[in-house]
C-alpha positions as CSV (number, residue, x, y, z in Angstrom):
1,X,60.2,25.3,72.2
2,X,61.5,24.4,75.8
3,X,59.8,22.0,77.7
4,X,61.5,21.4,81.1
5,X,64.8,22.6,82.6
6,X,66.7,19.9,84.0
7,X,69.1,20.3,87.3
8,X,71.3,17.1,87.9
9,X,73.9,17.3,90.3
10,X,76.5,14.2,91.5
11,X,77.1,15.3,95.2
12,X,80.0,14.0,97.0
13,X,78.5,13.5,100.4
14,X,77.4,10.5,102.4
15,X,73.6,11.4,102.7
16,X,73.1,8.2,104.8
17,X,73.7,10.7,108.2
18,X,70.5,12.4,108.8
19,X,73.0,15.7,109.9
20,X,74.5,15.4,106.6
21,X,70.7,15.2,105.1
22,X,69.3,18.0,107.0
23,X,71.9,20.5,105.8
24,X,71.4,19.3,102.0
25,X,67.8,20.0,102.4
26,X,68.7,23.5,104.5
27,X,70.4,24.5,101.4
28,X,67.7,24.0,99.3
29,X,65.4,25.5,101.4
30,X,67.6,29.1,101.6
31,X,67.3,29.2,97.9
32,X,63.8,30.5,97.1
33,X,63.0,28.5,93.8
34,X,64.6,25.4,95.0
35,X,62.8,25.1,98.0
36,X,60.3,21.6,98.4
37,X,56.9,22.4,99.0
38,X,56.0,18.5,99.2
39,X,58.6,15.1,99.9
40,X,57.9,11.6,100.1
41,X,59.3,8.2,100.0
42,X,56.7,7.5,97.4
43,X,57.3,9.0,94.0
44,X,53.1,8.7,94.0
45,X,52.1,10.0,97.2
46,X,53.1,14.1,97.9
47,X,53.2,15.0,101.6
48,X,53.6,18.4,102.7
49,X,57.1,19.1,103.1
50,X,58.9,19.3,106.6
51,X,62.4,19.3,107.3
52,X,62.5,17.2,110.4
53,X,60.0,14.3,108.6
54,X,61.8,14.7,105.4
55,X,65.6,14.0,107.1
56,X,64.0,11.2,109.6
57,X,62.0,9.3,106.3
58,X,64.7,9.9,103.8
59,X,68.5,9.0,105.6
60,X,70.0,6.1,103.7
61,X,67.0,6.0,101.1
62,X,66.0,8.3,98.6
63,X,63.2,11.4,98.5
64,X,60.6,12.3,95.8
65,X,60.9,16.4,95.9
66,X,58.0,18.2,94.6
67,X,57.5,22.1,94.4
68,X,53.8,23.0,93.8
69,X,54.5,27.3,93.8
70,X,56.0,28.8,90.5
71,X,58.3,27.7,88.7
72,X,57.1,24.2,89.7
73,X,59.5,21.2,89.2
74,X,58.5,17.5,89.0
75,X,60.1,14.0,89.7
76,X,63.1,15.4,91.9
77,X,64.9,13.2,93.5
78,X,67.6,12.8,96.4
79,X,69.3,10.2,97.2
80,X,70.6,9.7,100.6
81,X,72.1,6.5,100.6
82,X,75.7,5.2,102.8
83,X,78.3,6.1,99.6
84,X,80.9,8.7,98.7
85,X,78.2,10.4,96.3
86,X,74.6,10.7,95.8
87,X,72.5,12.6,93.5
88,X,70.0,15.7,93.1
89,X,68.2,15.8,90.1
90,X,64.7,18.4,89.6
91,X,63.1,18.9,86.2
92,X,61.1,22.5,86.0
93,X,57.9,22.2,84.0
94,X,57.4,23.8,81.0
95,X,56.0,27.3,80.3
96,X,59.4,29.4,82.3
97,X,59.7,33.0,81.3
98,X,63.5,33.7,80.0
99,X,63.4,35.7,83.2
100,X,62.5,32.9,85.6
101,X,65.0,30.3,83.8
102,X,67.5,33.3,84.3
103,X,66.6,33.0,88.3
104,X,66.9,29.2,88.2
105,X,70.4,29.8,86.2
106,X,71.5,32.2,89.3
107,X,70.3,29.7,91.8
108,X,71.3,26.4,91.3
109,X,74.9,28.3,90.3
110,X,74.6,29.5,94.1
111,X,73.2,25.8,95.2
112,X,77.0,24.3,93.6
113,X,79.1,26.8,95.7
114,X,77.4,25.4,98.5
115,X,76.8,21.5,97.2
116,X,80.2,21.5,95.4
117,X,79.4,18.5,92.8
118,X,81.8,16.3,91.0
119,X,79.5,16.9,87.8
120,X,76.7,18.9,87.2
121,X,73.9,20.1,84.9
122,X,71.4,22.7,84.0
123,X,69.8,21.5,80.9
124,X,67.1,23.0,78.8
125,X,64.3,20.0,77.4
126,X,63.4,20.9,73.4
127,X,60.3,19.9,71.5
128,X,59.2,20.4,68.0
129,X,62.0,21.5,66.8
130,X,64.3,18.8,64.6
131,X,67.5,19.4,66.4
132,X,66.2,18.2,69.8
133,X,66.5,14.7,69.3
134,X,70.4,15.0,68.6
135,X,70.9,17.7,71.8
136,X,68.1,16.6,74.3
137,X,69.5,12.9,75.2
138,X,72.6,13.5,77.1
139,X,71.2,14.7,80.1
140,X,70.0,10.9,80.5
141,X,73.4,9.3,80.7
142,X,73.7,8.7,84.7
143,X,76.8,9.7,86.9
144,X,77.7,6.0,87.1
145,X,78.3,5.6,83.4
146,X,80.1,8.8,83.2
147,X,82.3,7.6,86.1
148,X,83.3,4.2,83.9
149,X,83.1,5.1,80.8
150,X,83.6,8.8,80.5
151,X,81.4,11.6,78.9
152,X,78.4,11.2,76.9
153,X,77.7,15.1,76.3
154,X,77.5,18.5,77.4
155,X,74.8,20.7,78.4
156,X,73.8,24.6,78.6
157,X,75.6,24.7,82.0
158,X,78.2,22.4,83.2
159,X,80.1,21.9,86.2
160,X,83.4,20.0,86.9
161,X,84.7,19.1,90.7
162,X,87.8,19.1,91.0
163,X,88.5,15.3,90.3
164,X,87.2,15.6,87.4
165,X,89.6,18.8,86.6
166,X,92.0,17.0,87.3
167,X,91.4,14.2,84.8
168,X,90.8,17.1,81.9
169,X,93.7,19.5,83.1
170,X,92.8,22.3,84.7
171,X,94.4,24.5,82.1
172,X,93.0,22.6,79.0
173,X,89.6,23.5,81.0
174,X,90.1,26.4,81.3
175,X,91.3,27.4,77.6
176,X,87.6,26.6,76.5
177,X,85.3,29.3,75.4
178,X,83.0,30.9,78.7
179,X,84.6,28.5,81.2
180,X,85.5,30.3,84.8
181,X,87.2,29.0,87.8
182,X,85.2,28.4,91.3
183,X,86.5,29.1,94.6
184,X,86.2,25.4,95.8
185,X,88.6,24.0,93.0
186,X,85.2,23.5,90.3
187,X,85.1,24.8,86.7
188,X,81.6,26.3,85.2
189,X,81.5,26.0,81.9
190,X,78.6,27.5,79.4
191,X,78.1,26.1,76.0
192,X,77.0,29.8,75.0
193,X,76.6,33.3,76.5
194,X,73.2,33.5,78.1
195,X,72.4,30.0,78.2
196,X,68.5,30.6,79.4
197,X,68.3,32.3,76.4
198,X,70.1,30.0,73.6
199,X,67.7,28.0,71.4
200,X,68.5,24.6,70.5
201,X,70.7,24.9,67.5
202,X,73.0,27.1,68.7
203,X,73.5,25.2,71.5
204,X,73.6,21.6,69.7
205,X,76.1,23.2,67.1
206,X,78.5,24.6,70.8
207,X,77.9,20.8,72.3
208,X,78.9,19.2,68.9
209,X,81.9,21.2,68.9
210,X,82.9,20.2,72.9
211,X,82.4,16.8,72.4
212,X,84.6,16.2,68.7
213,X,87.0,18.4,71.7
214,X,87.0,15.9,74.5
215,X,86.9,12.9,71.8
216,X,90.1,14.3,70.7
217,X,91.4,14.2,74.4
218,X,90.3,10.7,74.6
219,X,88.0,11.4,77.2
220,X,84.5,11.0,75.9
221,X,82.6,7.6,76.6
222,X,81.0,5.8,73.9
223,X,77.2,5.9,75.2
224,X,75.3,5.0,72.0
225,X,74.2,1.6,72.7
226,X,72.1,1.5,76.3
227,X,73.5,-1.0,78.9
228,X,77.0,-1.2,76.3
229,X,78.8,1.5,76.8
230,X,82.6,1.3,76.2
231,X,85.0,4.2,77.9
232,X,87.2,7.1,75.9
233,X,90.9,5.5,75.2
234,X,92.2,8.0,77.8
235,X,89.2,7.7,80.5
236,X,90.3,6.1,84.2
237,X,87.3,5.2,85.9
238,X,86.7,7.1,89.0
239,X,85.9,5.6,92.6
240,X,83.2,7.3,92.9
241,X,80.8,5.2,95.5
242,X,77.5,6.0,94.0
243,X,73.6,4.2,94.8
């Protein structure tokens, strides 16, 4: 069964400027589902979310996001620090309707024409079911070892900025099954039609496939042992400033 859905999105903005802070959290907040209901410098302490207090606590440190209305997330974070690129990443609690992960789908898809991130996930969380522990981990891998080393894996939906198109080839991209150009220079790419829908091995046996794929390119990282990873042949590290 699903557990959580996982948004994580590498955003390349300088989140340190309370302006540049303010709009992120505007653009959350236009968005129904995505909108905070509680934010906090203290991952333990929930205070009722404001805009103004939010953008004043949180420039060039990081806010705990909460959302206490259905469909709840947990343990979102944002990281405003003084780099090229910080991070948005919200996991949604378990017990979504296909409908409501279809909403969160048509979102956070409407979030990245807005947010435009250099890489970015939806990813459904499995449990009970024996494939999960092959499909489930890649979401873990963070933006920094992606940016040395190269891919770890690939998730329900994925999202390539355009640096990152242009270290695949856009064409190559864009050959792949249910991928779809953005207006901003981005590629979308789905491991399967319907992705809210897919169960997990369908969507392990897709992400199996992509990776032997960008292994082949020499693109995918070597992630298997934590704190060791070792970058794909044809991977250039990218100067992404990230906190």
């Amino acid at each position: 069964m699903r557990d959580e859905l996982v948004i994580s999105l590498n955003i390349p903005r300088n989140l340190a400027a309370p302006t540049e802070l303010a709009k992120v959290l505007q653009l959350l907040e236009s968005e129904p589902l995505a909108t905070p209901t509680h934010a906090s410098l203290d991952e333990r302490k929930r205070l009722p979310y404001n805009r103004d207090e939010a953008t004043a606590a949180g420039a060039g440190r990081a806010l705990s996001l909460w959302r206490s209305r259905k469909p709840k997330y947990t343990d979102g974070v944002l990281t405003a620090a003084n780099v090229t690129h910080n991070a948005l990443g919200i996991s949604y609690q378990k017990g979504l309707s296909t409908v409501d992960q279809s909403e969160i789908f048509a979102t956070w898809t409407r979030l990245v024409d807005a947010l435009k991130p250099e890489f970015g996930l939806i990813h459904p969380v499995f449990v009970g079911v024996p494939e999960a522990k092959h499909y489930n981990p890649g979401y873990q891998v963070g933006f920094k070892a992606i940016r040395d080393n190269g891919f770890d894996s690939f998730h329900a939906r994925n999202w390539f900025g355009p640096d990152l198109v242009g270290v695949i080839g856009r064409q190559r991209l864009l050959s792949l099954p249910r991928t779809s150009p953005l207006s901003w220079g981005g590629v979308q790419l789905d491991l399967l039609e319907d992705p809210w829908e897919a169960e997990v091995g369908p969507l392990l046996a897709r992400q199996t496939e992509l990776k032997e794929i960008f292994k082949s390119w020499g693109l995918l990282g070597d992630h298997s042992v934590v704190g060791r990873p070792r970058p794909g042949p044809n991977w250039t590290p990218r100067t992404w400033g990230i906190p």
